[in-house]
C-alpha positions as CSV (number, residue, x, y, z in Angstrom):
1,X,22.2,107.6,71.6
2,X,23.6,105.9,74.7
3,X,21.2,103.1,76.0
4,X,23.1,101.5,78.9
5,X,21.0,103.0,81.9
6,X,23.1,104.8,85.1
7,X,22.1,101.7,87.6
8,X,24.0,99.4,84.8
9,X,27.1,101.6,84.9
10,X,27.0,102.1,88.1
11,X,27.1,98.0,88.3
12,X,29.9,97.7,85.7
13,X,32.2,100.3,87.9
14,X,31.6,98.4,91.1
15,X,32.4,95.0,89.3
16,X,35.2,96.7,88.2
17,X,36.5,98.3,90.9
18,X,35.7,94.8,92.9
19,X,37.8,92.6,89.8
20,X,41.0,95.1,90.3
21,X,41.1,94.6,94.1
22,X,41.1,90.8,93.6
23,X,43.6,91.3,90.9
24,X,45.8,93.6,92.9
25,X,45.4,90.8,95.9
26,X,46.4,87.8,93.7
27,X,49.2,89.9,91.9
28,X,50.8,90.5,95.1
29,X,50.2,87.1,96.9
30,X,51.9,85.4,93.6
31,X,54.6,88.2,93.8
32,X,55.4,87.2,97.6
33,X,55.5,83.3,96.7
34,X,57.8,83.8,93.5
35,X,60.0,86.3,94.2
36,X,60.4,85.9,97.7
37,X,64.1,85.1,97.8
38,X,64.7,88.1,95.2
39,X,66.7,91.0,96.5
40,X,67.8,94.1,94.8
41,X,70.2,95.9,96.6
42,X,71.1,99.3,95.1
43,X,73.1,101.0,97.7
44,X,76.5,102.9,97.2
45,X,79.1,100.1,98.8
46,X,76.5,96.7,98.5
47,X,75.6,96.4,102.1
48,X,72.9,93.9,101.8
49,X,74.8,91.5,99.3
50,X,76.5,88.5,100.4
51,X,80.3,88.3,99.7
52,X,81.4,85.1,97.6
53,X,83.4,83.8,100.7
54,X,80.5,83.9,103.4
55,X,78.5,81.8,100.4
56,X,81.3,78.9,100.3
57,X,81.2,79.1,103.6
58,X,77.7,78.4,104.0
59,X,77.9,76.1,101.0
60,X,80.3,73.8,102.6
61,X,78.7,73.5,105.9
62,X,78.2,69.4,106.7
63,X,75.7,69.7,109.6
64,X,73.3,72.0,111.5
65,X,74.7,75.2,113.4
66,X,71.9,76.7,115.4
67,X,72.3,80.4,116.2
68,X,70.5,82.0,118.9
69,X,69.8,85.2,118.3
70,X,69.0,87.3,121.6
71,X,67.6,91.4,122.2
72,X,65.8,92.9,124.7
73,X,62.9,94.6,122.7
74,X,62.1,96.9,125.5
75,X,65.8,98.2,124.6
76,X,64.9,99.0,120.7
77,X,61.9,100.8,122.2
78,X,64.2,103.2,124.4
79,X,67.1,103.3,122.0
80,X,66.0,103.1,118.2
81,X,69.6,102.8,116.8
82,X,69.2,99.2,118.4
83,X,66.2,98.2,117.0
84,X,67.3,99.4,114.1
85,X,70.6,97.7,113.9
86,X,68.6,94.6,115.4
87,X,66.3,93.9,112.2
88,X,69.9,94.5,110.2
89,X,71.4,91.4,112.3
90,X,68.3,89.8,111.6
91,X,67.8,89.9,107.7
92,X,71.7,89.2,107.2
93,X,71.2,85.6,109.6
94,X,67.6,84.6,107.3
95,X,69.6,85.4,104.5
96,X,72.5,82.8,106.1
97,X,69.2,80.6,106.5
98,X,67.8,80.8,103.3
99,X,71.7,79.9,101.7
100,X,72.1,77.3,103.3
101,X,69.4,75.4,103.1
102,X,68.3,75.4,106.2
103,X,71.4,74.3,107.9
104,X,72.0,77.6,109.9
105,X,68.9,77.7,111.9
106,X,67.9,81.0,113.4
107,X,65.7,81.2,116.6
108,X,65.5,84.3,118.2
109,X,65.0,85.8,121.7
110,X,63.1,88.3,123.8
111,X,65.4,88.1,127.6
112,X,63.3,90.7,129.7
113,X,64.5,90.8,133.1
114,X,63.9,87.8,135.6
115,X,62.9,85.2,132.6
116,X,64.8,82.2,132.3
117,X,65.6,83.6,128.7
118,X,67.7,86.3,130.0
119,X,69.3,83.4,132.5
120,X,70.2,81.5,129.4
121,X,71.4,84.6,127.7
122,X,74.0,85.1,131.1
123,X,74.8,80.9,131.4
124,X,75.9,81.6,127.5
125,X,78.3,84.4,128.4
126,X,76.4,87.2,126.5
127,X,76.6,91.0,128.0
128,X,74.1,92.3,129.9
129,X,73.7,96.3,129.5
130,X,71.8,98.2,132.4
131,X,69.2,99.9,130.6
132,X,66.9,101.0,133.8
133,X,67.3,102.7,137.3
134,X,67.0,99.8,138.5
135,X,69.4,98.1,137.3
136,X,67.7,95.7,135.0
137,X,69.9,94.5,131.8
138,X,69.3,94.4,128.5
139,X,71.0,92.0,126.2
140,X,71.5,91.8,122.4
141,X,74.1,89.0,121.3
142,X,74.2,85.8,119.7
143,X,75.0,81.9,121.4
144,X,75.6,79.6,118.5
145,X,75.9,76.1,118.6
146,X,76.8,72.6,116.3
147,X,76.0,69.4,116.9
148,X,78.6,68.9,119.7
149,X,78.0,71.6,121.1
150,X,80.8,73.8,120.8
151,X,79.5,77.1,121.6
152,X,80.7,80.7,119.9
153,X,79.4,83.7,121.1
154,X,78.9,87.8,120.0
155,X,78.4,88.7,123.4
156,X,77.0,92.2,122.5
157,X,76.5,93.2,118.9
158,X,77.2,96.6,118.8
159,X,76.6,98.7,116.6
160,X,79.5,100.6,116.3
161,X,81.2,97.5,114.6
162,X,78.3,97.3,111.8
163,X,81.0,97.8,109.0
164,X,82.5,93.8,110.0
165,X,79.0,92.3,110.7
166,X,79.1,89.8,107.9
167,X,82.6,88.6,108.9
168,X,81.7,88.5,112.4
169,X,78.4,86.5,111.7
170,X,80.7,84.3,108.8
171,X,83.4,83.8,111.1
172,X,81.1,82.3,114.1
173,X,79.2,80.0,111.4
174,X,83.2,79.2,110.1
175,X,84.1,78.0,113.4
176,X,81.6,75.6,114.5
177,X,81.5,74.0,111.0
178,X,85.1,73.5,111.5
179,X,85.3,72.0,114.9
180,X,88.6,71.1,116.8
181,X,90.3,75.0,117.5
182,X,93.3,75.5,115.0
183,X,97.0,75.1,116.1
184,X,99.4,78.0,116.7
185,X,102.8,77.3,116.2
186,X,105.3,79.5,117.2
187,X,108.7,80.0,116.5
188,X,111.1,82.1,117.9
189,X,114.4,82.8,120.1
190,X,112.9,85.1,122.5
191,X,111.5,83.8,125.6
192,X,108.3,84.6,125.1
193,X,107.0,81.1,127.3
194,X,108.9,82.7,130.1
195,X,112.2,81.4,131.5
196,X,116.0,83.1,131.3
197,X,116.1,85.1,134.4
198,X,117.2,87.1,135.4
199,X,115.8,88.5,131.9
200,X,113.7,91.6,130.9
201,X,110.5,89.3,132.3
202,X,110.8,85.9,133.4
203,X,107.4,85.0,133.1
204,X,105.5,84.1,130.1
205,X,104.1,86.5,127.8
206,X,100.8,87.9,128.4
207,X,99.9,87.9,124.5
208,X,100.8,84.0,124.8
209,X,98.1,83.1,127.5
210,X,95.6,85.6,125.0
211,X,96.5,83.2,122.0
212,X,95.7,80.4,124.3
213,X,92.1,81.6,124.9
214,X,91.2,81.0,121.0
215,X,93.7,78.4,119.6
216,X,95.9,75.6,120.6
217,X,99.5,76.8,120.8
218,X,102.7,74.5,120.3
219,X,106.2,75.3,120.0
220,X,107.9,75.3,116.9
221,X,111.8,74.2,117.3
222,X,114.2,75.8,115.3
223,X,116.4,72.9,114.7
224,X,113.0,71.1,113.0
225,X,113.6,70.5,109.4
226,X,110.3,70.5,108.9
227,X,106.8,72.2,110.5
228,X,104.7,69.6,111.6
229,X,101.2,68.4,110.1
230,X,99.6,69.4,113.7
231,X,100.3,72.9,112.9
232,X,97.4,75.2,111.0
233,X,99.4,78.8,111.4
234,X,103.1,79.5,111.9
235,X,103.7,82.6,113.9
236,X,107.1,83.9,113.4
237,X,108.8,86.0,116.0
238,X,112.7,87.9,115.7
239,X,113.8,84.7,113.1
240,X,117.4,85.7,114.1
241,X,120.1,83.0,113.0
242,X,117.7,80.5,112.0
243,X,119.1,77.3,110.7
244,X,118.8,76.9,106.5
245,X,116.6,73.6,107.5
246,X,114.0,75.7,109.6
247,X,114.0,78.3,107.1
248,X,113.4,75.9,103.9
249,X,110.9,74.5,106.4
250,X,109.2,77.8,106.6
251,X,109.2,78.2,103.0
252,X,107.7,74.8,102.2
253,X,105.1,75.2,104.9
254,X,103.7,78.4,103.4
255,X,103.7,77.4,99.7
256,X,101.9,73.9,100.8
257,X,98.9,76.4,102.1
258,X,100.1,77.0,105.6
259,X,99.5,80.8,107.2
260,X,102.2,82.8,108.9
261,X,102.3,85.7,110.8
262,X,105.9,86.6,111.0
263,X,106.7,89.8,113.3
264,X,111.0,90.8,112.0
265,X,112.6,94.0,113.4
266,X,115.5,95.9,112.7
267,X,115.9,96.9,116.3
268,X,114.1,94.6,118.8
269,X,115.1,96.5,122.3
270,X,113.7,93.7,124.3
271,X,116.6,91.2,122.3
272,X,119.2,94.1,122.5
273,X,118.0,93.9,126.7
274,X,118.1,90.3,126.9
275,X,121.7,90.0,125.2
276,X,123.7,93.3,126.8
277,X,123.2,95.3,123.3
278,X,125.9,92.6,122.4
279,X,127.3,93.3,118.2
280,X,124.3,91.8,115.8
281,X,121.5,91.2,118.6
282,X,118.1,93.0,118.3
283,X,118.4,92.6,114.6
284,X,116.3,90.1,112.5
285,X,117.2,88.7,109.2
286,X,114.7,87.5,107.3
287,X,114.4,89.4,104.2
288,X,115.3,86.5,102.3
289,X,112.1,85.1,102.8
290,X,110.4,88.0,102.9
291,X,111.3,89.2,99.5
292,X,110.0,85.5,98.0
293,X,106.9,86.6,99.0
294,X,106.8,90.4,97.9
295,X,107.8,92.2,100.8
296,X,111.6,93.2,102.1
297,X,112.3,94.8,105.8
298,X,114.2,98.0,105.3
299,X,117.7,97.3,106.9
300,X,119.5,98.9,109.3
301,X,116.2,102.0,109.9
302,X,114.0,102.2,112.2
303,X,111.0,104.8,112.3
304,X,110.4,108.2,114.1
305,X,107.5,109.6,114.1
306,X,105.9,113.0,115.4
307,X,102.7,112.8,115.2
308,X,102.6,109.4,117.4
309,X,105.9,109.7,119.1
310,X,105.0,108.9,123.1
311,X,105.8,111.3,125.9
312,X,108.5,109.9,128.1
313,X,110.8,110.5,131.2
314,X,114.4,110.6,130.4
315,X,117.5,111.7,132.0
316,X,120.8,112.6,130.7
317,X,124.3,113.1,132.7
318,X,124.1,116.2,134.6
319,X,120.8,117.5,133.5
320,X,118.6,116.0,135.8
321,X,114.7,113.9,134.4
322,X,113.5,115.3,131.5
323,X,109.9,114.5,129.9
324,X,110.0,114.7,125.7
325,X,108.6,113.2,122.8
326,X,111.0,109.7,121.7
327,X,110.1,109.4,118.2
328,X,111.1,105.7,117.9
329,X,108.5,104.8,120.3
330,X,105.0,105.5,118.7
331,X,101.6,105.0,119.8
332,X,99.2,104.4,117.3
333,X,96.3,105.5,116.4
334,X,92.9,105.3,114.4
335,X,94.6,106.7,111.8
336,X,97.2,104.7,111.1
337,X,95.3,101.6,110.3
338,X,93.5,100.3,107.3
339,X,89.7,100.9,109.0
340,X,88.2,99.0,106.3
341,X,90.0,95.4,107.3
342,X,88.8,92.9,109.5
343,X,92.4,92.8,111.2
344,X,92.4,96.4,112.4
345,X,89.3,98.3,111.7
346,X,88.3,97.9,115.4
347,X,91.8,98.8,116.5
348,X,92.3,101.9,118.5
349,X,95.6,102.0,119.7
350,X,98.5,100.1,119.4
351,X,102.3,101.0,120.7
352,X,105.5,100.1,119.2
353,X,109.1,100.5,119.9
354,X,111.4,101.2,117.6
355,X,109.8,99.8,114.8
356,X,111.3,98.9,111.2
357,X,109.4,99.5,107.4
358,X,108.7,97.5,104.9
359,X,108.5,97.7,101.5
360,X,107.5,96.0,98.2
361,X,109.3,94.4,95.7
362,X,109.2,95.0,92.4
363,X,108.0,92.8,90.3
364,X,106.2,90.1,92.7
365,X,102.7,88.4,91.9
366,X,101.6,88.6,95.2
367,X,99.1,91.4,96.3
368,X,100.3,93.3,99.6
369,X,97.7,94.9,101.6
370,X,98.4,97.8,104.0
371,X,97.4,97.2,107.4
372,X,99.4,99.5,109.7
373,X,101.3,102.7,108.2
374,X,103.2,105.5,109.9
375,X,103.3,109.0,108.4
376,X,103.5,111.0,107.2
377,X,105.6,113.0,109.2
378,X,108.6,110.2,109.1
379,X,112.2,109.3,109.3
380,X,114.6,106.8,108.9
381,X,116.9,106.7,111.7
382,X,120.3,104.5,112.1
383,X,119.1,101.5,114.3
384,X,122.9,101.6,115.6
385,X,122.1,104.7,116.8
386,X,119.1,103.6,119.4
387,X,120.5,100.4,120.1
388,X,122.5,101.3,123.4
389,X,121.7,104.6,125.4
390,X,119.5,106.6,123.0
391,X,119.5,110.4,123.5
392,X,116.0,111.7,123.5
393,X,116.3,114.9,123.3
394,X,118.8,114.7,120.3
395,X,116.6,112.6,118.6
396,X,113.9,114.8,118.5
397,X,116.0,118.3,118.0
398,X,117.5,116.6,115.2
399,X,114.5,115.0,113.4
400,X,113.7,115.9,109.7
401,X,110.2,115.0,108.8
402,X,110.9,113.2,104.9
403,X,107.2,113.9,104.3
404,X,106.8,110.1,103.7
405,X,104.2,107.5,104.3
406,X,106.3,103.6,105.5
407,X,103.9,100.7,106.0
408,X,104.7,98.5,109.1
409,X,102.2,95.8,108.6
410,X,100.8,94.2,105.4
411,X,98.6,91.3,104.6
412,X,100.4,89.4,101.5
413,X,98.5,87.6,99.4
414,X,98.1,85.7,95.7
415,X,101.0,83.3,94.2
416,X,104.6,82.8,95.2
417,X,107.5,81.7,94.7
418,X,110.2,79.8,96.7
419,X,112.9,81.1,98.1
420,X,114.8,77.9,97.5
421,X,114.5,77.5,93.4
422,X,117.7,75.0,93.7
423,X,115.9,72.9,96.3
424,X,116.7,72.1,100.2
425,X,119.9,73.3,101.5
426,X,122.3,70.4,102.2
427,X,122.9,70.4,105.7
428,X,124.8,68.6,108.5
429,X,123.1,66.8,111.5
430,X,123.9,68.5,114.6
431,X,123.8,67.2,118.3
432,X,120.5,68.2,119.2
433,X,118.4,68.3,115.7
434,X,115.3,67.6,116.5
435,X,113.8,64.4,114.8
436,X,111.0,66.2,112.8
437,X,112.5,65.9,109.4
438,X,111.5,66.9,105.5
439,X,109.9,63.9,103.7
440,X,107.8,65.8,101.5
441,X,108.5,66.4,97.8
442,X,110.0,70.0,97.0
443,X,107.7,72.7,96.2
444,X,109.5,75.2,93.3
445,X,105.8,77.7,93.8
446,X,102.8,77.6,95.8
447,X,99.8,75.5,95.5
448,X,97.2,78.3,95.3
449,X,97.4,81.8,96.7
450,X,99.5,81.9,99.9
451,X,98.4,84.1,103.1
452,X,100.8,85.9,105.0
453,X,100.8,88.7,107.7
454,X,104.4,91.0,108.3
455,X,104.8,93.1,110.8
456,X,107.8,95.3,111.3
457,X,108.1,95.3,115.0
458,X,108.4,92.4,117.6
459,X,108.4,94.3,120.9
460,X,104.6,95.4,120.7
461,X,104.1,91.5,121.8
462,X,106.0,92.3,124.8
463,X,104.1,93.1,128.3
464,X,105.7,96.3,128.9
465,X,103.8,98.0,125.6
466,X,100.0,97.4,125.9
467,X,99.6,95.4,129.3
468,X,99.6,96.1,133.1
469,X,100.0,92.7,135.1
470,X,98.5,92.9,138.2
471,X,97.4,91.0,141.3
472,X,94.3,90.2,142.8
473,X,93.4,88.4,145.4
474,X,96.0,85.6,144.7
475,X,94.7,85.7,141.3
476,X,96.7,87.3,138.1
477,X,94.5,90.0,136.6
478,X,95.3,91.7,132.9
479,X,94.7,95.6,132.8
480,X,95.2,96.6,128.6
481,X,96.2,100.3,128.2
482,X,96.6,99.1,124.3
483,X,95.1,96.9,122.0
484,X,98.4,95.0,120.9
485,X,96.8,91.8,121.5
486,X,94.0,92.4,120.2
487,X,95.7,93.3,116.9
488,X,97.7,89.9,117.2
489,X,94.5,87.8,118.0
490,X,92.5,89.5,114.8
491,X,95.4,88.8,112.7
492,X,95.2,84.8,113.4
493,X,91.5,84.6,113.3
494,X,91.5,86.0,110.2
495,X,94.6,83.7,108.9
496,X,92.6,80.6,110.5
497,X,89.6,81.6,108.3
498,X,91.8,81.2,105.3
499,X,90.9,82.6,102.0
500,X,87.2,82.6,102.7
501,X,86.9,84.8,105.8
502,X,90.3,86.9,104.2
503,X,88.2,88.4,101.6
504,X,85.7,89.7,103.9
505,X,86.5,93.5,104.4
506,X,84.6,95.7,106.0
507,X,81.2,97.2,104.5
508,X,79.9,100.8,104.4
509,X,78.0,102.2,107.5
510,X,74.5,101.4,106.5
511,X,73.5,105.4,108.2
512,X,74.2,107.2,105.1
513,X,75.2,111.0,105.2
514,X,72.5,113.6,103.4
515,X,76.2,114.8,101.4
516,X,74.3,117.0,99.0
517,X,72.8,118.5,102.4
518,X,76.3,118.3,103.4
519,X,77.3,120.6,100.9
520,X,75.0,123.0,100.6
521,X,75.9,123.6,104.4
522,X,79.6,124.2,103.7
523,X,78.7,126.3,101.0
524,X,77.0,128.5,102.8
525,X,79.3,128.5,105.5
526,X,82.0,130.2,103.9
527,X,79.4,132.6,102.3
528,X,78.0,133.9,105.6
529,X,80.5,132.6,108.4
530,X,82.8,135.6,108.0
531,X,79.4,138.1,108.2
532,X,78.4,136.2,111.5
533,X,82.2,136.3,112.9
534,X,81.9,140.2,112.2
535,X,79.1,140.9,114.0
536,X,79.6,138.8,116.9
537,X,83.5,140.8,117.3
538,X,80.8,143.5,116.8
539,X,78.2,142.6,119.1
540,X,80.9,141.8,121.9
541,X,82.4,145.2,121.9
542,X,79.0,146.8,122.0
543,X,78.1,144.6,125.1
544,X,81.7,145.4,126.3
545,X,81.3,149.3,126.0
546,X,77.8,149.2,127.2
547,X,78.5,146.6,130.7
548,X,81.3,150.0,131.7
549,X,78.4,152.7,131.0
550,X,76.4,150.7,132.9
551,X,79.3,149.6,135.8
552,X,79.8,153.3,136.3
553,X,75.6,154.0,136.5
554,X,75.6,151.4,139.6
555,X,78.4,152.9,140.6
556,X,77.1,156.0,141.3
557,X,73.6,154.8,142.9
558,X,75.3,152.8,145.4
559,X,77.5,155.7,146.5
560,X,74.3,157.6,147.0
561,X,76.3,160.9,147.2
562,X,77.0,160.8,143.6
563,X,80.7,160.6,143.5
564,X,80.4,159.0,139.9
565,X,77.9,161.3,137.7
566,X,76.9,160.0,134.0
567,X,76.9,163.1,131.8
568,X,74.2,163.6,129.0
569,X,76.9,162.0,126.7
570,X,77.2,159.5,128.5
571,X,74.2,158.2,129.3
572,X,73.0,158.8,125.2
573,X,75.6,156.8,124.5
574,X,74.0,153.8,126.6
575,X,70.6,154.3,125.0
576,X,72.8,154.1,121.7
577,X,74.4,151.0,122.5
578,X,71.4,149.5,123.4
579,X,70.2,150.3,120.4
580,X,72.9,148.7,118.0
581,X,72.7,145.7,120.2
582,X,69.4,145.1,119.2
583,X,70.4,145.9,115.8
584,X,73.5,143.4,115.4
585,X,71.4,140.5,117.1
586,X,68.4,140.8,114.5
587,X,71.5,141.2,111.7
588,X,73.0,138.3,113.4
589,X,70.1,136.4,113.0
590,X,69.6,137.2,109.4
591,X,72.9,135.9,108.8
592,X,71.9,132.7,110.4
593,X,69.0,132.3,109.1
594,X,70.7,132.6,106.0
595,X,72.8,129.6,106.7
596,X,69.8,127.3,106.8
597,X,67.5,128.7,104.4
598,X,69.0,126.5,101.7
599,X,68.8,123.6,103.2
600,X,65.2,124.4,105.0
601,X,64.0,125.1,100.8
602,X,65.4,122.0,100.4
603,X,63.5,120.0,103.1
604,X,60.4,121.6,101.8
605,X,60.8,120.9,98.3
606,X,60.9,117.0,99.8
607,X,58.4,117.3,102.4
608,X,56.2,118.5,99.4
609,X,57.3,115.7,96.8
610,X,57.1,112.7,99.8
611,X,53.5,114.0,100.5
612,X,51.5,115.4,97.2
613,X,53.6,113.8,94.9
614,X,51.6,110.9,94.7
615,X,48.4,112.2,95.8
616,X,48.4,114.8,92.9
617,X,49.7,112.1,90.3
618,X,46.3,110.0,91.4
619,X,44.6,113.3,91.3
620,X,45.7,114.1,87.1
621,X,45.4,110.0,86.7
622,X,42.0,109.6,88.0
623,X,41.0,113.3,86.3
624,X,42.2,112.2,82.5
625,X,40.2,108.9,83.0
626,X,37.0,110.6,84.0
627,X,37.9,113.0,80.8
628,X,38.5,109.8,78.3
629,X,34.8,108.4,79.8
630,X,32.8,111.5,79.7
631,X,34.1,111.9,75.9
632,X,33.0,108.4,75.3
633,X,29.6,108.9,76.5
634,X,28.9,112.1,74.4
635,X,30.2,110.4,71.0
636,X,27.0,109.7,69.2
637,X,26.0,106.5,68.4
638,X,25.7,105.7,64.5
639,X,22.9,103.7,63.1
């Protein structure tokens, strides 16, 4: 027999109920303090997972960097997407915050209109986005400071760049722990600082003065026998002729841990311009460099394309202007560049002239990277062919697609060796050497992995490609039609970064496709799509033959002397078109409702498992225990 009264059970069940609350409270607040810094990030491409280069870059840092974060909350309440993309911004930075120890120090920002927030938001340079009637702006960027004050800004974090967040967030941290801006060196024969008149442009380059805005630029002499300690990045442009010193110099500097972006052509129309098409000009030679560090230009080819080959005005003796497609002057698009890189996955369009391939040689330890590729509708052309009075129209009557991807622009990375194994070249001093000279001892391979961008074409750094110079108001005003520069500018920010931020590719879309959804549409696409392409063909002539029935009915009211008479016949056969109107729309809609009835089961089979799932397994749970107790209660008690 069961002595414990109802009142006492009822006691025991409220204790109970009472000690699992406090247990479920005190397992949770111990939870939060233990495993608070504990992530688990289970999605397809590791979004939410720090790479190894942001961590030693956040590892090294020597003082504070504060990061202002600022958004306009009463934009995340009119556009979601924002808010949305706003707590992703903001869970990457704590997690910058957490790394480094407190070093990266995260305040954030609400800049409604008229607030001195949003006046520090515009002193700072961020961009304001009208977001009312009125005018009002909304921002969401980032002002980031170090202890000097050197400021770096995102001056609107949008979200169509989510993929490159981390290396855009890495690369601002990056910068203010390094200080000073990095050198550009550059090297080359064309006049690219402006000068020669009365030459293709006299003035200096417009992708110069866009160099200048993020990095110190010096020139590089090619009599130097050496590149100077001052210099963090060599860029390269048409090495054409270049002294053995200046090359060994080159070579040394890039095994020792320097960067290069080197831009070689097989056909640089802006040199052929410059010099007349005079024998040899237009043409770099550099492979020998090249191929030290796993890459060779193909010689003597440049490449057409169809599918990107700009529309141009040409003329030709005695046949007047013509407008056709020159396939050795491309214009690029998304879908020619590696979307997944730093250096060109915000690229859109970039145009080239007469631009060379390059290729990889076998055997090489270094790992090339496609950045830019052409194809692959392709051919390899004669450069000789182009260099002097190309004929448009022939070149594109006579073009043979080869079926064949070429890359024009590779990131080249990993160990190398030199292109010197016998050491320096031996070479005379020359009125006008300059007095940098090689002290340093020779390097046979490179210190560590070497970083090197290659580009195939020099004249996309020329005005005339991807910029419109104009005037305004006294002042000189840049109008892009191309993102050439921007290419160029990516390229060194992501050599300046060095190994760290050159490891940082770009992440998966956090917005994930439903892809089974995806397929279950397709698949019933090509079920149903030819039923529903029948019956509207179907439904169109009915309408078709009914609208003339119908034509000739008003026809003959309006003539009031009944000059146009329906027959019998006639006007059955309007009844009877009404009739399989109505008819093919209901079948019509069938069919269409057919095309969503998969995935509508679908959504209902997860409406119902999101909402009773857990309900019903409370329901069975809560059911068995009342079972196992009412069992208990019934077993007589011995004795």
């Amino acid at each position: 027999m069961n002595n414990t009264s109802s009142p006492d059970r009822s006691k025991l069940a409220i204790a109970g109920i009472a000690l699992a609350v406090i247990a479920f409270l005190g397992l949770n607040i111990f939870a939060n303090a233990t495993f608070k810094g504990v992530r688990l990030d289970l999605t397809q491409e590791r979004l939410f997972t720090l790479s190894d280069g942001t961590r030693q870059v956040l590892a090294t840092l020597k003082e504070p960097v504060r990061v202002r974060l600022y958004f306009t909350k009463r934009l995340g309440e009119i556009n979601p997407s924002h808010q949305t993309y706003f707590n992703r911004v903001k869970e990457l930075l704590e997690q910058y915050v957490a790394i480094s120890g407190g070093l990266v120090q995260l305040e954030l920002f609400n800049p409604e209109p008229f607030t001195d927030d949003e006046d520090r938001a515009s002193a700072f340079g961020l961009q304001g986005i009208p977001f009312t009637q009125s005018g009002e702006r909304a921002y969401f960027g980032i002002a980031a400071t170090n202890s000097t004050d050197d400021l770096e800004t995102i001056a609107y974090l949008t979200p169509d760049r989510e993929q490159f967040l981390e290396y855009d967030l890495t690369r601002l941290v990056f910068n203010l722990a390094r200080g000073e801006r990095q050198t550009i060196g550059v090297l080359t024969r064309l006049p690219i600082a402006g000068g020669r008149p009365p030459a293709v442009q006299a003035r200096r380059w417009a992708v110069l003065d866009q160099i200048n805005e993020f990095f110190e630029v010096a020139t590089v002499s090619v009599n130097d026998k050496a590149i100077s300690d001052d210099i963090d990045i060599l860029m390269v442009v048409h090495p054409n002729k270049l002294p053995k010193p200046m090359q060994y110099a080159i070579d040394q500097f890039v095994l020792a841990g320097g960067k290069a972006m080197v831009f070689v052509d097989p056909n640089s129309d802006i040199d052929v311009a410059l010099n007349r098409g005079a024998p040899g000009s237009g043409v770099s030679d550099f492979n020998g460099q090249l191929a030290a560090w796993g890459v060779k230009m193909v010689e003597g080819q440049v490449i057409g394309d169809l599918d990107t080959a700009r529309r141009v005005n040409y003329s030709r003796r005695g046949a007047g202007t013509k407008v056709g497609d020159y396939v050795v002057w491309l214009s690029l698009g998304p879908g020619n560049f590696d979307t997944k890189h730093a250096i060109t996955g915000d690229v859109r369009q970039i145009n080239v002239a007469t631009t060379g391939a390059l290729e990889k040689v076998e055997g090489a330890a270094t790992t090339v990277t496609p950045l830019i590729s052409i194809g692959p509708r392709t051919m390899r052309i004669p450069a000789e062919s182009i260099r002097v009075n190309p004929d448009v129209g022939a070149l594109f009557r006579n073009f043979k697609p080869a079926d064949k991807t070429e890359l024009m622009a590779v990131h080249i990375s990993g160990p190398a060796k030199s292109a010197f194994p016998d050491g320096p070249p031996k070479a005379e001093k020359k009125e006008g050497d300059s007095a940098v000279t090689a002290k340093k001892p020779h390097l046979a391979g490179s210190n560590g992995p070497i970083s090197v961008i290659a580009v195939a074409d020099t004249d996309l750094l020329h005005d005339q490609f991807w910029v419109e110079v104009q005037q305004l108001m006294g002042q000189q005003l840049l109008v892009p039609f191309a993102n050439n520069a921007d290419f160029v500018i990516n390229g060194l920010e992501n050599l300046a970064g060095g190994s760290k931020l050159a490891g940082l590719r770009g992440r998966g879309d956090t917005r994930r496709p439903f892809e089974y959804v995806e397929r279950i549409r397709q698949q019933a696409e090509l079920k149903y799509r030819a039923k529903e392409q029948e019956l509207q063909e179907k439904l169109t002539e009915v309408r078709s033959n009914l609208n003339k029935l119908l034509d000739r009915e008003d026809a003959a009211a309006k003539t009031g002397g009944g000059q146009v008479i329906l027959s019998a016949k006639e006007k059955t056969a309007i009844d009877d078109f009404r009739r399989q109107m109505i008819t093919t729309r209901k079948s019509l809609r069938d069919v269409q409702h057919f095309l969503r009835r998969d995935i509508d089961a679908l959504d209902t089979r997860l409406k119902f498992l999101n909402i009773a799932t857990i309900p019903l397994l409370l329901t069975i749970v809560t059911l068995g225990v009342m079972a196992v107790r009412q069992r208990r209660r019934r077993r007589p008690v011995e004795g």
